[in-house]
DOVEXDREN-673142 format. One line per 5 residues: for each residue x, y, z of C-alpha. Coordinates in steps of 0.001 Angstrom, whole numbers, padded with zeros to 6 digits. Example, Ala and Ser with C-alpha at 12.3 -4.5 7.8 and 13.67 -1.06 7.14 Angstrom:
BEGIN
012300:-004500:007800; 013670:-001060:007140
This chain:
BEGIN
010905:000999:-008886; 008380:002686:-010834; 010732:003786:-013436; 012410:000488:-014120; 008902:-000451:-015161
008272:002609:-016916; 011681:001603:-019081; 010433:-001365:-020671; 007021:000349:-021513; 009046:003123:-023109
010918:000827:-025167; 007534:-000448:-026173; 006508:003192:-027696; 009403:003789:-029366; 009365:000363:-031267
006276:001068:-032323; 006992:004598:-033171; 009255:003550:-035563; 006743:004286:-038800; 007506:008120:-040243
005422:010513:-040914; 005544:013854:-041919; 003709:016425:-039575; 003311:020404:-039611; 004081:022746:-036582
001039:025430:-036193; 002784:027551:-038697; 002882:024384:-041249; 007198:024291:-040686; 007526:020632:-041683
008771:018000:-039605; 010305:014857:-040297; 009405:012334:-037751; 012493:010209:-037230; 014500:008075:-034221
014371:012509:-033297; 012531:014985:-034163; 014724:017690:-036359; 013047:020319:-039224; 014092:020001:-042822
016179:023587:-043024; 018970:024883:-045034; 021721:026634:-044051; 020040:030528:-043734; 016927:028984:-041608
017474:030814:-038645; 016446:028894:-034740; 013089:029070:-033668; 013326:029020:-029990; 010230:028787:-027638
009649:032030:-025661; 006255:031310:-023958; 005541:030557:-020332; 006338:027011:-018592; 005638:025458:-015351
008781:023154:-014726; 011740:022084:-016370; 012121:018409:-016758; 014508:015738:-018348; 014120:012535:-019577
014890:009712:-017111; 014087:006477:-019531; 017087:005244:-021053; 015631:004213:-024226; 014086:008227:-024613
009826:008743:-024829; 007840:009312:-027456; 005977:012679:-028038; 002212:012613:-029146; -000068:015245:-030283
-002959:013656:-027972; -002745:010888:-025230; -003943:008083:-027649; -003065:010006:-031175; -000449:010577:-033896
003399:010391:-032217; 005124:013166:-033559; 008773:011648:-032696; 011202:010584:-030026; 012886:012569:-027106
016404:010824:-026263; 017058:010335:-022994; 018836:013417:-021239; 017045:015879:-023027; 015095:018603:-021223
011679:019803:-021648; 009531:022194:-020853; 006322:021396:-018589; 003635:023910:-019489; 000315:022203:-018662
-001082:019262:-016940; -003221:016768:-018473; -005728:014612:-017511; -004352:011741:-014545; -004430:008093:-016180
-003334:004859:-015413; -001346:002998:-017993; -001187:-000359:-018483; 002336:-002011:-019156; 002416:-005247:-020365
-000638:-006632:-019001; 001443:-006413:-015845; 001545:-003509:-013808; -000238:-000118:-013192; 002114:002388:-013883
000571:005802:-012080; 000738:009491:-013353; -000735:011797:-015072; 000053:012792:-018727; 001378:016580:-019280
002064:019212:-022257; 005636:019540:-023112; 007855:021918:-025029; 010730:020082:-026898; 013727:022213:-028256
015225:020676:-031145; 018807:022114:-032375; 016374:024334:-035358; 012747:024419:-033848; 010292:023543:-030965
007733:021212:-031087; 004820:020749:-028507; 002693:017619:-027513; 002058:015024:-024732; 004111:012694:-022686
003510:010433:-019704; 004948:012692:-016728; 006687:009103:-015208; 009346:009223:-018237; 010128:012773:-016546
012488:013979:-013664; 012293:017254:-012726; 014128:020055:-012025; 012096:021867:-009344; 014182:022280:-006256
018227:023549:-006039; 021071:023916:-003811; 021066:027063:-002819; 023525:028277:-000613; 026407:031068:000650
028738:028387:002159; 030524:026488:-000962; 030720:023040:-001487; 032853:020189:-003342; 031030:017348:-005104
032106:013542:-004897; 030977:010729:-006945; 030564:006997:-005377; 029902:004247:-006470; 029815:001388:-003345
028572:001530:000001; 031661:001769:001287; 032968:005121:-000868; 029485:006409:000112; 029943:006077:003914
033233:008062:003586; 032512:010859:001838; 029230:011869:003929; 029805:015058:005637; 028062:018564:005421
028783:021291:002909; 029320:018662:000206; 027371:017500:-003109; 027484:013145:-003192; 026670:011806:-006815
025691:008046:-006322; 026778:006218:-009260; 025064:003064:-008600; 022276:000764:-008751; 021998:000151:-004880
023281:001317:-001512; 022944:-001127:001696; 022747:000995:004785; 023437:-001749:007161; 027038:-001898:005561
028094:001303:007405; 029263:000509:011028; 033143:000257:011015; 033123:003039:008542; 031124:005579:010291
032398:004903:014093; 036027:006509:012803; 034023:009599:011353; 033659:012318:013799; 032770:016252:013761
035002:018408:015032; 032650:018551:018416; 034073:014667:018661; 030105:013764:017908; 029253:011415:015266
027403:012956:012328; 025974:009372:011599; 025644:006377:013493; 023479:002683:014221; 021382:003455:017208
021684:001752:020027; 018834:-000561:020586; 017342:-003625:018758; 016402:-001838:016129; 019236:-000489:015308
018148:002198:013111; 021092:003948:010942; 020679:008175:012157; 022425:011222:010160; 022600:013345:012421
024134:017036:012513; 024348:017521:009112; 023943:020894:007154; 024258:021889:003303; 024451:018252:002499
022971:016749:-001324; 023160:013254:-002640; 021841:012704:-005966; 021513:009587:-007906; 023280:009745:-011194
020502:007215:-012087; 016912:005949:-009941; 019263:003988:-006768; 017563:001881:-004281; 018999:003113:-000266
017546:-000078:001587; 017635:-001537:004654; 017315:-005319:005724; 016808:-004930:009559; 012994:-005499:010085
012417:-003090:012680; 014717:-000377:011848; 013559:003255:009996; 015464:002951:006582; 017258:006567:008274
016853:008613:011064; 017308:012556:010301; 017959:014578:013331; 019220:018200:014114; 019763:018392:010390
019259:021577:008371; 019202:022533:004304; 018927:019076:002602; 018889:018139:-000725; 017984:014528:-002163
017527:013685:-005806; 016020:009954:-007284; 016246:007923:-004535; 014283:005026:-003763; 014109:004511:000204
012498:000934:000919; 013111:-002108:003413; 014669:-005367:001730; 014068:-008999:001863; 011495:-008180:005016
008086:-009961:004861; 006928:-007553:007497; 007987:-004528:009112; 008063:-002643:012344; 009875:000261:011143
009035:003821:009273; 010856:004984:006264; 012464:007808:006868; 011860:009741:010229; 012850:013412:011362
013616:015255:014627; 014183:018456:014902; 015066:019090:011457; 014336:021647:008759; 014484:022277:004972
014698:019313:003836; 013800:018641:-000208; 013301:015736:-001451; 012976:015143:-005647; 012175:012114:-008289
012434:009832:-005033; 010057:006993:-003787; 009166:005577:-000427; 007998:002192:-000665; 006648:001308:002557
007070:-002450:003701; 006462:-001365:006934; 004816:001328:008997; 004922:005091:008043; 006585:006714:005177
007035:010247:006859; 007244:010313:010216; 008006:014026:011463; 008273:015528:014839; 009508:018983:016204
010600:020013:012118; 009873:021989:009808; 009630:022937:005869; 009840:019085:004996; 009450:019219:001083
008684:016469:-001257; 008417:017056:-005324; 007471:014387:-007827; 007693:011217:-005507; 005807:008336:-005501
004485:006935:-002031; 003182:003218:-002212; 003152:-000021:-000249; 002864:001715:003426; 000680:-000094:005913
000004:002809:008620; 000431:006521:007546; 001948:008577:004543; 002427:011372:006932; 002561:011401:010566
003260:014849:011686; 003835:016169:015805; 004681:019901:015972; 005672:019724:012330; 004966:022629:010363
005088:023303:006384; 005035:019684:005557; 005014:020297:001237; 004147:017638:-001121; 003650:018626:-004559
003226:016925:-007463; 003076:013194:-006133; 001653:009896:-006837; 000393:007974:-003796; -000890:004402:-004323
-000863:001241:-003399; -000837:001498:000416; -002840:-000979:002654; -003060:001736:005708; -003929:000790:009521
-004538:004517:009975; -005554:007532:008062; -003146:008833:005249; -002483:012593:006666; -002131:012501:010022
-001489:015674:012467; -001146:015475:016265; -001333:018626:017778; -001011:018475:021578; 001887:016758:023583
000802:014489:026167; 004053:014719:027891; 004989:018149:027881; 001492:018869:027834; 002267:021462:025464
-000002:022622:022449; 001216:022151:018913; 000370:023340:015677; 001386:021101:012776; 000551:022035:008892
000370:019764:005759; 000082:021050:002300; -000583:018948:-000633; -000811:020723:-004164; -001012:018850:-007665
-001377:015610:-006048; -002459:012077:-007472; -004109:009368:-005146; -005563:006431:-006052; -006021:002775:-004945
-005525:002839:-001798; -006811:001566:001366; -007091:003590:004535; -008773:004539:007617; -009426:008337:006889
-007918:010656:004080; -006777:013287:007015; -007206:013259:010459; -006120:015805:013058; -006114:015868:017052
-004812:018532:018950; -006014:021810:021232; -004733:024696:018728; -005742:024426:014871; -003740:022085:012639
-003477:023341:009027; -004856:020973:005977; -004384:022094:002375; -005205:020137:-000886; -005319:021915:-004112
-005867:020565:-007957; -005458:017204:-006446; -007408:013928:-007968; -008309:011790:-004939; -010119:008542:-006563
-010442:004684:-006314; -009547:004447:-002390; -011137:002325:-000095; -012400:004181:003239; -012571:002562:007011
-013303:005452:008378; -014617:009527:007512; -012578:010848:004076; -012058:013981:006195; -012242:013079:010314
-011305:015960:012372; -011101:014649:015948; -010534:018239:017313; -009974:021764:016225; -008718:022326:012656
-008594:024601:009301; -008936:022790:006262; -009064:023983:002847; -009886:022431:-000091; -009611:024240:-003387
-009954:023024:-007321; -009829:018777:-005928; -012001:015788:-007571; -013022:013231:-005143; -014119:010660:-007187
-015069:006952:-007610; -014391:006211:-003838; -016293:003970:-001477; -016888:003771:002362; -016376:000361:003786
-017676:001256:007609; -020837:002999:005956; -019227:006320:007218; -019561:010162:006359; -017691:012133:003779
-016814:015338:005780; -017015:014301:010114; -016017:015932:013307; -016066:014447:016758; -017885:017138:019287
-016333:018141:022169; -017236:021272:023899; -013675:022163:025412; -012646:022791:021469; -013598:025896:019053
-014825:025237:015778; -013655:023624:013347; -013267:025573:009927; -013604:023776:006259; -013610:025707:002692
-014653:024072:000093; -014184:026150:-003279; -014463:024335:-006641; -014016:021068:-005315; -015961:018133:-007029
-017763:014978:-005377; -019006:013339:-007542; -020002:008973:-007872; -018513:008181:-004036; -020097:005320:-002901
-021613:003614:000301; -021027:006213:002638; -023888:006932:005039; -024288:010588:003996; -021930:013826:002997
-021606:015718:006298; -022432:014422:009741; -024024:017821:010483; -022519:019119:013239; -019008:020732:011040
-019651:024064:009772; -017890:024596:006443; -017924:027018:003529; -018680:026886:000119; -018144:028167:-003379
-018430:026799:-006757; -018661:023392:-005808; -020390:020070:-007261; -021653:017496:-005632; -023597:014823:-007580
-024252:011286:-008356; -022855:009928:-004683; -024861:006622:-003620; -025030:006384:-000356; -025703:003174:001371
-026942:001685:004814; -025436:-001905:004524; -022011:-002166:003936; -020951:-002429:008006; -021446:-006021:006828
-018521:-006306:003994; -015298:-007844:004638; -012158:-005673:004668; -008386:-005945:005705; -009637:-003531:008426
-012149:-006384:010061; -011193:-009672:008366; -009285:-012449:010325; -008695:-015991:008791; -009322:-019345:010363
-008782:-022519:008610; -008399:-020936:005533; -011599:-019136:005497; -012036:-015447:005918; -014460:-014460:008651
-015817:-010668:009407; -014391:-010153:012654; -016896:-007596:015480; -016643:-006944:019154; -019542:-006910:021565
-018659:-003127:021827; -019809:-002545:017903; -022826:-005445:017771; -026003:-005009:018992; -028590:-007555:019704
-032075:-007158:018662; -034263:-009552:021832; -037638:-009339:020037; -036170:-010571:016457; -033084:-012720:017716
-031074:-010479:015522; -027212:-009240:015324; -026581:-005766:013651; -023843:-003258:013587; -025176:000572:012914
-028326:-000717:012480; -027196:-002868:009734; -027964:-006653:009715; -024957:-008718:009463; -024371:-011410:007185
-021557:-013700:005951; -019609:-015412:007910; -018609:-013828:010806; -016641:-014195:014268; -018176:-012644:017406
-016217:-011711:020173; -017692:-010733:023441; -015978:-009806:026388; -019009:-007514:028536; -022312:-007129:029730
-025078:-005973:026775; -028355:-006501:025583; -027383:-010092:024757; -025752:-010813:028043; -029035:-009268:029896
-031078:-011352:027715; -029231:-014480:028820; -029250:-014023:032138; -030019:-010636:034225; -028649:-011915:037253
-025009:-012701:036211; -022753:-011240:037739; -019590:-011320:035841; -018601:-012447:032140; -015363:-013767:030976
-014449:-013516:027390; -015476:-016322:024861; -015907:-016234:021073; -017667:-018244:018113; -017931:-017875:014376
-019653:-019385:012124; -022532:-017848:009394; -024851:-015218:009957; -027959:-015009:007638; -030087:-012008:007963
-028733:-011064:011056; -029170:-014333:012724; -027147:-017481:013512; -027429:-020020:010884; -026186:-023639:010868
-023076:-024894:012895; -021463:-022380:014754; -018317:-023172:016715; -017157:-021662:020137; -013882:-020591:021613
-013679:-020695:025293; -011870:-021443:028776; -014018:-023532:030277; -017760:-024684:028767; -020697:-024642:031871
-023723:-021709:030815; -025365:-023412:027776; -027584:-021664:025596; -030098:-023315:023172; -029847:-021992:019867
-032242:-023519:017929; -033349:-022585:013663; -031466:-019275:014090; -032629:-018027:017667; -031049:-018204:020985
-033459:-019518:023082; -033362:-020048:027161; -030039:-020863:029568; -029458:-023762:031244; -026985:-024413:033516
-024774:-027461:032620; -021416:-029069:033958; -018864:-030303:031447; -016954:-032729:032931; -013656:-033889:031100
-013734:-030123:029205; -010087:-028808:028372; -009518:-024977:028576; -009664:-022969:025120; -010868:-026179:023194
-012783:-025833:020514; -016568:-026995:020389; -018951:-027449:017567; -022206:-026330:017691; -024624:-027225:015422
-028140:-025718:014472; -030853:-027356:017313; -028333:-028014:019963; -026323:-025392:021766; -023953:-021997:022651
-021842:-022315:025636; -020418:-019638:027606; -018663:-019210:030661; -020029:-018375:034482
């Protein structure tokens, strides 16, 4: 998806690249800046052929070719058609561009080397017009290569040892079932097949030596709501090249994006996982699960979920966009049925993540060590529920040359945070030239009881603040009647019975705000010591300084415990029979009368 909008902004640049100019190499060879770059030369000029060190190799993926500057917002030196490869040999500074007033196009902008037919000619392009080359086949076992271009030519032609070239815009993966019940291994298993439940979730399974490459960017979608887009399992050595996995036509989803059992080697290239649903990776029991240039956005619970998963790889990726329930990395590392101890290991290098909501950044659980590494990764612009970096249990983390910047707590929570819990060892964190630097709102860096190491790093210019347990989030906000209230539990509220006051964290709340209480606290002692028992109820209404403020309404079974609540403070219980009352009805309550709840 993101290169269909990166198309139009390329046509864009090279309509307004049009003008010519006449530039200089560093050894002042002239260069005529046309619809290509080329070098005046007559017929003795001999080839001047770049022979310095690169990082990748890469190719043009927009139709319409790119444009080539000297600097980001400078001089263009000329356009690169599309098809042509380049040369990757440094990374720029990460940016977001803005195409057409429209959309945020994300990325980072890199140093190329072009090679004309007479010369080579170095500047800066937007790393989105690229695809790279970065992982290939390799294998002993040979293999015959197919092009398709339907669902139906696709289905057929799946089988291991093989190279698939999709030579079309889309592929529906519910289309599949009479074609793939008549193809069989030669164990008389099916190699892929709809599973059978509700979901109905389409599973390659068995498969070894297997690649499928887009000729172009092609959308693999599904349309059942609660189905994975595919199921790997038992599948070994797999190669996937610009695909876009992604759920269609589905408002929302119960379903991940692509899940794995028992599965290894797998590399995945110039691909996207757009969300719509649940989880984007969900691995168990695998291993070596690679992923190189993709993009990762609209997910609503994890990027990666990982059970006994080790050498999970992403490199070189864009995540954005994702509204998560739960944090972004996620490792589990013990197995409450086998009750077996696992170790699970992500590794994130040359990443890009921005705009995004989420409880934590990484979070592991487990009784052995799960393995965290982030390197030259820019992690700014997200929205935090919960700890950046929340370690439940034992874990090594290591961060090494990452900016953490611009981000903001919404739960007034720590940067760095690790549950205690004697039964575990330590947990281990380096930190070596990482930056934190204008983070906001978070109650303080480090909780104080994680030991971590340090070296070269810079931490500066992070506000942190006591008061934002009272701002409203997708994480606490519920809507009723078209309003949106803060929604808390009796569990997180405290009540202040000197100063008639509701807090969270030691934070007055404020806004408008529904209470739910369902036990026995400080404000059901203060009501009445003597109860006994306390069935749930509910009211919302505003809060100003931490105490009620004009009508409030109440949501209960049955209405007979009054309370006077009177300019803001809950005064005395009465005891009071509603006759007539109808269960779960709604009451108003307005300021000077009263609060009902039940016996």
């Amino acid at each position: 998806m993101k290169r269909n909008i990166l198309l139009y902004f390329s046509v864009f640049l090279v309509t307004i690249s049009c003008k010519k100019e006449n530039k200089t190499t560093q050894n002042n060879n002239p260069i005529l800046v046309n619809d290509t770059i080329t070098k005046r030369t007559n017929k003795n000029t001999l080839v001047k052929k770049y022979e310095g060190d690169y990082l990748y190799k890469a190719i043009i993926n927009s139709k319409t070719g790119t444009v080539l500057k000297d600097t980001i917002k400078e001089t263009k030196l000329g356009a690169i058609p599309f098809g042509a490869e380049v040369l990757v040999t440094k990374f720029r500074d990460f940016e977001t561009m803005n195409v057409m007033n429209r959309v945020n196009v994300y990325g980072q902008w890199v140093e190329v080397v072009y090679q004309d037919k007479n010369d080579y000619v170095k500047g800066r392009i937007f790393d989105g017009y690229l695809d790279y080359k970065y992982y290939t086949k390799e294998s002993n076992i040979y293999t015959d290569t197919v092009v398709v271009k339907n669902e139906q030519e696709f289905f057929k032609a799946l089988r291991s040892n093989r190279t698939i070239i999709v030579d079309a815009k889309e592929i529906n993966l519910d289309k599949g079932k009479e074609i793939i019940e008549s193809i069989e291994d030669e164990e008389g298993s099916h190699l892929i097949y709809y599973a059978d439940d509700f979901a109905e979730t389409l599973v390659f399974s068995n498969f070894l030596d297997l690649e499928i490459k887009g000729k172009n960017l092609v959308d693999f979608f599904t349309e059942k709501q609660e189905a994975n887009v595919i199921e790997f399992k038992n599948s070994s050595n797999i190669y996937i090249d610009n695909i876009n996995f992604y759920h269609k036509n589905v408002s929302s989803c119960g379903g991940d994006v692509l899940s794995f059992s028992n599965c290894d080697n797998f590399y995945f290239q110039n691909s996207s996982f757009d969300g719509s649903g649940l989880t984007a990776i969900h691995a168990s029991e695998s291993e070596s699960l690679n992923f190189f240039n993709c993009d990762f956005y609209n997910n609503h619970s994890y990027i990666i979920r990982s059970h006994d998963t080790k050498y999970i790889n992403l490199k070189r990726c864009d995540i954005y966009g994702n509204e998560l329930s739960e944090a972004m990395f996620d490792a589990s590392g013990f197995d409450y049925e086998t009750y077996v101890d696992c170790i699970n290991q992500i590794n994130i290098s040359e990443c890009y993540i921005t705009d995004n909501e989420t409880s934590s950044l990484i979070e592991s659980d487990g009784k052995q060590d799960n393995i965290f590494n982030i390197d030259n990764s820019l992690i700014t612009n997200n929205n935090f529920e919960d700890d950046i970096i929340n370690l439940i249990s034992n874990s090594k983390v290591k961060i090494k040359s990452t900016d953490f910047i611009n981000n903001r707590s919404i739960s007034n929570k720590y940067i760095i945070d690790k549950d205690e819990d004697s039964d575990y060892k330590e947990t281990e964190i380096s930190l070596e030239e990482v930056s934190f630097k204008d983070n906001i709102d978070f109650y303080d860096f480090n909780k104080g009881n994680t030991a971590f190491t340090k070296k070269e790093n810079v931490i500066v210019d992070n506000r942190y603040n006591k008061e934002t347990d009272t701002l409203l989030t997708h994480f606490n906000r519920t809507s009723i009647a078209g309003l949106n209230y803060i929604e808390r539990s009796d569990k997180d509220i405290k009540y202040n019975k000197k100063t008639n006051e509701f807090s969270v964290n030691g934070h007055l709340l404020k806004g408008l705000h529904k209470l739910n209480f369902s036990d026995r606290n400080d404000f059901y002692i203060f009501l009445d010591e003597k109860s006994s028992s306390v069935e749930n109820y509910s009211g919302y209404g505003e809060i100003i300084d931490g105490k009620l403020e004009g009508e409030w309404k109440i949501e209960c079974a049955a209405y007979q415990d009054i309370v006077e609540y009177k300019n803001g403070i809950i005064q005395k219980m009465r005891r009071e029979v509603i006759v007539n009352y109808k269960p779960k009805e709604i009451t108003v309550v307005k300021k000077g009368i009263y609060i009902c709840r039940l016996p």
